[in-house]
C-alpha positions in Angstrom: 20.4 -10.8 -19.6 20.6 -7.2 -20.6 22.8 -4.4 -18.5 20.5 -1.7 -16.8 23.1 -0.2 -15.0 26.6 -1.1 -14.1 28.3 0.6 -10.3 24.7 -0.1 -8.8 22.1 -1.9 -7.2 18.6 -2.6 -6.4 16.6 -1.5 -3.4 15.2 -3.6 -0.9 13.0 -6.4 -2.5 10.3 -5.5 0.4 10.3 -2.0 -0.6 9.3 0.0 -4.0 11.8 1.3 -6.2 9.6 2.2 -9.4 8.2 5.5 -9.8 6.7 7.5 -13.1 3.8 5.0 -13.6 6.2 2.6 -13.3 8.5 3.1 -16.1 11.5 4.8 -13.9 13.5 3.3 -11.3 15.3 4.2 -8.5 18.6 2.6 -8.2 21.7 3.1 -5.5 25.3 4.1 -6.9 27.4 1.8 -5.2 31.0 1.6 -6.4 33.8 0.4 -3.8 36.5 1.0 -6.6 35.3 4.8 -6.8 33.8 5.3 -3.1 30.6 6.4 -5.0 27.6 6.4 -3.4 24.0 8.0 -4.6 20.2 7.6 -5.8 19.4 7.6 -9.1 16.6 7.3 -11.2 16.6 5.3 -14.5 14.2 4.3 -17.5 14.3 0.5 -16.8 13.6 -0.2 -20.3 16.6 1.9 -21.3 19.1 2.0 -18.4 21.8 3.9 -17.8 20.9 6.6 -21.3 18.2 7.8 -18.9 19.9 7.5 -15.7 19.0 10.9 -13.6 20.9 11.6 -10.7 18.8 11.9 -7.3 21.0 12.6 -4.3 24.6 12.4 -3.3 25.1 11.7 0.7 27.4 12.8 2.8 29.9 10.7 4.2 28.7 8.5 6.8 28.9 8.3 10.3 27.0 5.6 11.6 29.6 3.2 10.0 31.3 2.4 6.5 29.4 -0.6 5.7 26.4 1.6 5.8 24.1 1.3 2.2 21.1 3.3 1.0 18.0 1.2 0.9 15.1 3.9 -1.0 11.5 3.1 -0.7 8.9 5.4 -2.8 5.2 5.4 -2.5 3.4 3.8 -4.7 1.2 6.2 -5.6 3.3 9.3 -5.2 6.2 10.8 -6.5 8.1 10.6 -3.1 11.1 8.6 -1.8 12.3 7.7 1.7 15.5 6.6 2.9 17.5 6.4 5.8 21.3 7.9 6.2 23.2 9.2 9.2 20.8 8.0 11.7 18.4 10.8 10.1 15.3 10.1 7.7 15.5 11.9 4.9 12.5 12.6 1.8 12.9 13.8 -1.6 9.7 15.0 -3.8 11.1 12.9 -7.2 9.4 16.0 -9.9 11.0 18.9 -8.4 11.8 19.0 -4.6 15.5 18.9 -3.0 16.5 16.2 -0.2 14.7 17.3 3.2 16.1 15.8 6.7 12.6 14.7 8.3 13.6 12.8 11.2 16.3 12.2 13.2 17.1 9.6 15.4 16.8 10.2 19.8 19.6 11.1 21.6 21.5 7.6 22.4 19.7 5.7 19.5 19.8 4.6 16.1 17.8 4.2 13.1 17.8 1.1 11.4 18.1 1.7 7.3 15.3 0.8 6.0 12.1 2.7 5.7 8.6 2.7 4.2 6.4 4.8 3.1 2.6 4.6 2.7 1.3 4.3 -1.0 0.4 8.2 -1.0 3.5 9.1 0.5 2.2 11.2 3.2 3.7 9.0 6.3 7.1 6.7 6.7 7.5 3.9 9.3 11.1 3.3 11.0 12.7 1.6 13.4 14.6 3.1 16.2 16.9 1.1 18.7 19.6 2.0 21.3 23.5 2.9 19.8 25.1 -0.8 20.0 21.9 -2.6 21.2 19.7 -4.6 19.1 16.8 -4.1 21.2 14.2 -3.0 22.9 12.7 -1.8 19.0 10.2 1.6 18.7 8.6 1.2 15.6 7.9 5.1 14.8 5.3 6.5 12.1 6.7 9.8 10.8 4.2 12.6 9.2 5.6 14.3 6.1 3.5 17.2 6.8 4.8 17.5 9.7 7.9 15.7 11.3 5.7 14.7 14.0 6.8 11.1 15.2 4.2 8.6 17.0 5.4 5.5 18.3 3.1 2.2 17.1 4.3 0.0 18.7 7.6 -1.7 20.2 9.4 -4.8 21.0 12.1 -6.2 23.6 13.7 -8.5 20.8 15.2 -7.3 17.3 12.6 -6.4 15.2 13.4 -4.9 11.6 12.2 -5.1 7.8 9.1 -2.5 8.0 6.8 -2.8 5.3 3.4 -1.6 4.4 1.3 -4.2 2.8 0.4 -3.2 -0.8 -2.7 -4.9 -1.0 -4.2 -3.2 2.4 -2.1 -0.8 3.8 -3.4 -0.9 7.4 -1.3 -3.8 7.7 2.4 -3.4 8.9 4.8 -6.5 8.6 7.8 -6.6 10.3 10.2 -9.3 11.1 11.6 -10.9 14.2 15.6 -10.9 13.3 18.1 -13.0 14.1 19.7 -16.4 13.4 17.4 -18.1 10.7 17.8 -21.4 12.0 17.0 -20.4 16.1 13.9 -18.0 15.3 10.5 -19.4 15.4 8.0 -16.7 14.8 10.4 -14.5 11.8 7.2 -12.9 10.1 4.9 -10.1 12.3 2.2 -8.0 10.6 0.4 -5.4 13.1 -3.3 -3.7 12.7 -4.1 -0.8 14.5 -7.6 -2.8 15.5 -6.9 -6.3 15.2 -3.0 -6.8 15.7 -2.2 -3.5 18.0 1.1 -5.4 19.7 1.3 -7.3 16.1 0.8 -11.2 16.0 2.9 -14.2 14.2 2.1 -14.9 10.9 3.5 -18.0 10.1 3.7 -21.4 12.6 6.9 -22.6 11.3 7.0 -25.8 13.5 6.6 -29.0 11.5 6.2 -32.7 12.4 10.3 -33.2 11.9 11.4 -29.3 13.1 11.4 -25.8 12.3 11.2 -24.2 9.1 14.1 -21.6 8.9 12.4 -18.9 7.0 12.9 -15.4 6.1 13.0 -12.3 2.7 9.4 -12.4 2.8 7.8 -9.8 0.4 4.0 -9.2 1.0 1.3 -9.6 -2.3 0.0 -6.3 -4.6 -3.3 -8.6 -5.6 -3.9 -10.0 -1.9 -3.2 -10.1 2.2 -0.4 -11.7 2.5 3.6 -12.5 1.4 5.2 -15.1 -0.2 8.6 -16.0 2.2 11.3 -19.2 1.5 12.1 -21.6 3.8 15.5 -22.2 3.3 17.6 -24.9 2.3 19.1 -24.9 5.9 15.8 -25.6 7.3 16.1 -28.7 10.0 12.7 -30.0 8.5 10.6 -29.8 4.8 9.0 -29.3 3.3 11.4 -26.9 2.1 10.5 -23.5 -0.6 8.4 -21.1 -1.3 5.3 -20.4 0.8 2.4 -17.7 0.7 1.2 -16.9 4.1 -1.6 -14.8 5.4 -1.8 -12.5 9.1 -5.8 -13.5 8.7 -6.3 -17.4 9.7 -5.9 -18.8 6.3 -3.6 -21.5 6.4 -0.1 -21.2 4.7 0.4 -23.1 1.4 3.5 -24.9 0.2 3.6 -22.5 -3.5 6.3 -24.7 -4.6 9.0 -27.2 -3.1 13.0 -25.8 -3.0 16.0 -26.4 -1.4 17.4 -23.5 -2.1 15.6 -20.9 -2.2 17.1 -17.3 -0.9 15.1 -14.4 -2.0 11.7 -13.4 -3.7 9.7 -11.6 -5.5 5.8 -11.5 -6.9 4.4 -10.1 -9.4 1.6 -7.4 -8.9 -0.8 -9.8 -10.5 -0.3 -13.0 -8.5 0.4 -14.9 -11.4 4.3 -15.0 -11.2 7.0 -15.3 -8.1 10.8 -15.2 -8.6 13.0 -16.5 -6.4 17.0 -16.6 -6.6 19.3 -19.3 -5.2 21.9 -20.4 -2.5 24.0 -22.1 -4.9 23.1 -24.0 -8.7 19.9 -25.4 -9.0 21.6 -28.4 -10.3 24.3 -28.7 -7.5 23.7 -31.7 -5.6 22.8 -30.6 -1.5 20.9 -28.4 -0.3 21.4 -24.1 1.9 24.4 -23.3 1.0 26.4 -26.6 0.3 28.3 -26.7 -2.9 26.6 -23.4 -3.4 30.1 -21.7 -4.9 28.9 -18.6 -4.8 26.5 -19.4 -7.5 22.6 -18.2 -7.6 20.4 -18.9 -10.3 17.0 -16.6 -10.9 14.0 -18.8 -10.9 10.2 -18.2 -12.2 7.8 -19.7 -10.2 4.1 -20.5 -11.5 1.7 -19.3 -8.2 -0.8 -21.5 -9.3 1.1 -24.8 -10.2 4.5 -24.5 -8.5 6.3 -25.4 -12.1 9.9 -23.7 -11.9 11.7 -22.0 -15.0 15.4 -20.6 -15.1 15.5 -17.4 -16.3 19.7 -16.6 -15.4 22.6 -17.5 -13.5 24.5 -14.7 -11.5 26.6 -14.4 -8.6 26.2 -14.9 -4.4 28.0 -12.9 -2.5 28.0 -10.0 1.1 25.4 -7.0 0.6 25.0 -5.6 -2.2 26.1 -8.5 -4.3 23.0 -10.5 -3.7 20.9 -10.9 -6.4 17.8 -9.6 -5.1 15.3 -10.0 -7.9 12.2 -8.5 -8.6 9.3 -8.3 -11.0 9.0 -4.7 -13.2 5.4 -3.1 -12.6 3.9 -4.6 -16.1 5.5 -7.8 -15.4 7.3 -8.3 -18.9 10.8 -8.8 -17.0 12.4 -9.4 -13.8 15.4 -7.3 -12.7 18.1 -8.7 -10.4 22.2 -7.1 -8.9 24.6 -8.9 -11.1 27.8 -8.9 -8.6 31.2 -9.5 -9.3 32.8 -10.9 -6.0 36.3 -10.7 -7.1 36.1 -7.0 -7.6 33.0 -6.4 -5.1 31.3 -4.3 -8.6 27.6 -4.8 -8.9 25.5 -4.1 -11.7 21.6 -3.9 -12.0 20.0 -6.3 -15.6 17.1 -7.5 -16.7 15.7 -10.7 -17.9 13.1 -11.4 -20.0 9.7 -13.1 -18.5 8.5 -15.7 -20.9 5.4 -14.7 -22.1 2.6 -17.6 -23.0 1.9 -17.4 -27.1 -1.5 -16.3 -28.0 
């Protein structure tokens, strides 16, 4: 386990952090010690030599347990992000922080964002100030500022993100208690999902799958999503499930499973923990604020530990994910007796030829 960056974390593991053909990456400052808060842009396979400072916020006002949560295109030197109820951009070669949206009078923007592969449009969610719904999921022109509404919801919907495999399909998530939601993952097409439709059926013959972190596929339609330990019925892990009919496969069995991660290939998922894989229980019982990092073989289900690290309150989950090229996984290293985080990276075993 090898220190990328210490006073900082990962973005979302929905959204894209890597920029520069995939050799930088964009990483929040998050210190409470210090107060600091930023983005900035490292060399993942150097850290914090290379570290490039982005942006520097303002102090909020929508709260102090606010965070930033970047997304960049994926095939544009761009980044969006979401502070002070306002949308912001930044052009990552040479531009300066523009304000490109800001939320209606009496609402509230939700913090995270995403932008299209080219990096010309941004989705967001907007909501009433101290409501949780009705949702207006808004597509933002960066051309322009122009915002057009796609599509809403009278329940909490949040978690925006483009699929990278076919971008004219938005997923989104139903929020809320894991445990009391039956229909957590949405994906909308303008043409054959306008209002959206439920992914995943996550009734079984003994209960309902509590499920949830899902992170949609780079090689294919669809996301791979864990049904938690705290799920009422089995079988419990990680799942890949498709918005087009095909049925949704049991990848491999867990009963802990958090978060996760795939890599742009298909060939690998990563999954962290609610507690030791070796703890007996399941969720979050003798969990002891343990999570271990987990490689995941799509096509047999085998598991491999890669680390151990800590669980703990945002930012201080470990959040892993793949690097572009595959060759290591990244995850937040917390420490919850001084609330620190660091960013490291881990090794993926690679087969011998």
């Amino acid at each position: 386990m090898t220190p990328l960056l210490t006073g900082a974390h990962l973005p979302y593991p929905h959204t894209n952090g890597f920029h520069a053909d995939g050799e930088r990456l964009v990483l929040t400052r998050h210190s409470p010690a210090t107060g600091a808060l930023g983005l900035t842009s490292v060399r993942w396979r150097d850290g914090e030599r290379a570290a490039r400072p982005l942006y520097e916020p303002e102090p909020s006002t929508t709260g102090p347990e606010q965070l930033l949560w970047p997304d960049v295109a994926l095939a544009a030197e761009r980044m969006a992000w979401v502070w002070n109820d306002a949308l912001h951009v930044l052009d990552l070669d040479s531009g300066a922080p523009e304000r490109l949206y800001t939320a209606a009078r009496g609402h509230t923007l939700q913090n995270l964002c995403s932008l299209t592969a080219a990096g010309d449009r941004v989705v967001v969610m907007e909501q009433p100030v101290g409501r949780e719904h009705p949702v207006t999921c808004l597509e933002i022109s960066v051309a322009t500022g122009r915002a057009d509404e796609l599509f809403g919801t009278d329940w909490f919907a949040n978690h925006p993100a483009h699929s990278p495999h076919d971008e004219s399909w938005l997923a989104f998530a139903h929020e809320g208690p894991a445990r009391e939601v039956p229909d957590r993952i949405w994906a909308r097409h303008p043409v054959r999902a306008p209002r959206g439709r439920r992914v995943l059926d996550q009734s079984t013959d003994g209960g309902t799958l509590a499920v949830g972190h899902e992170r949609w596929m780079f090689h294919d339609l669809g996301a791979v999503v864990c049904a938690y330990g705290e799920s009422e019925a089995g079988p419990r892990g990680l799942y890949a499930v498709h918005p087009d009919g095909r049925a949704a496969r049991l990848v491999s069995a867990g009963e802990r499973d958090w978060h996760c991660d795939i890599s742009r290939d298909g060939r690998w998922a990563v999954v962290d923990t609610t507690g030791p894989l070796d703890a007996p229980g399941r969720g979050w019982q003798n969990a002891g604020q343990v999570s271990d990092i987990v490689l995941v073989d799509m096509a047999t289900g085998a598991r491999t530990p890669l680390a151990r690290t800590a669980a703990d309150r945002h930012p201080r989950h470990p959040h892993p994910v793949f690097t572009p090229d595959g060759t290591a996984v990244l995850h937040n290293h917390g420490d919850p007796s001084t609330g620190e985080v660091a960013v490291v990276r881990v090794p993926v075993p690679q087969p011998v030829s």
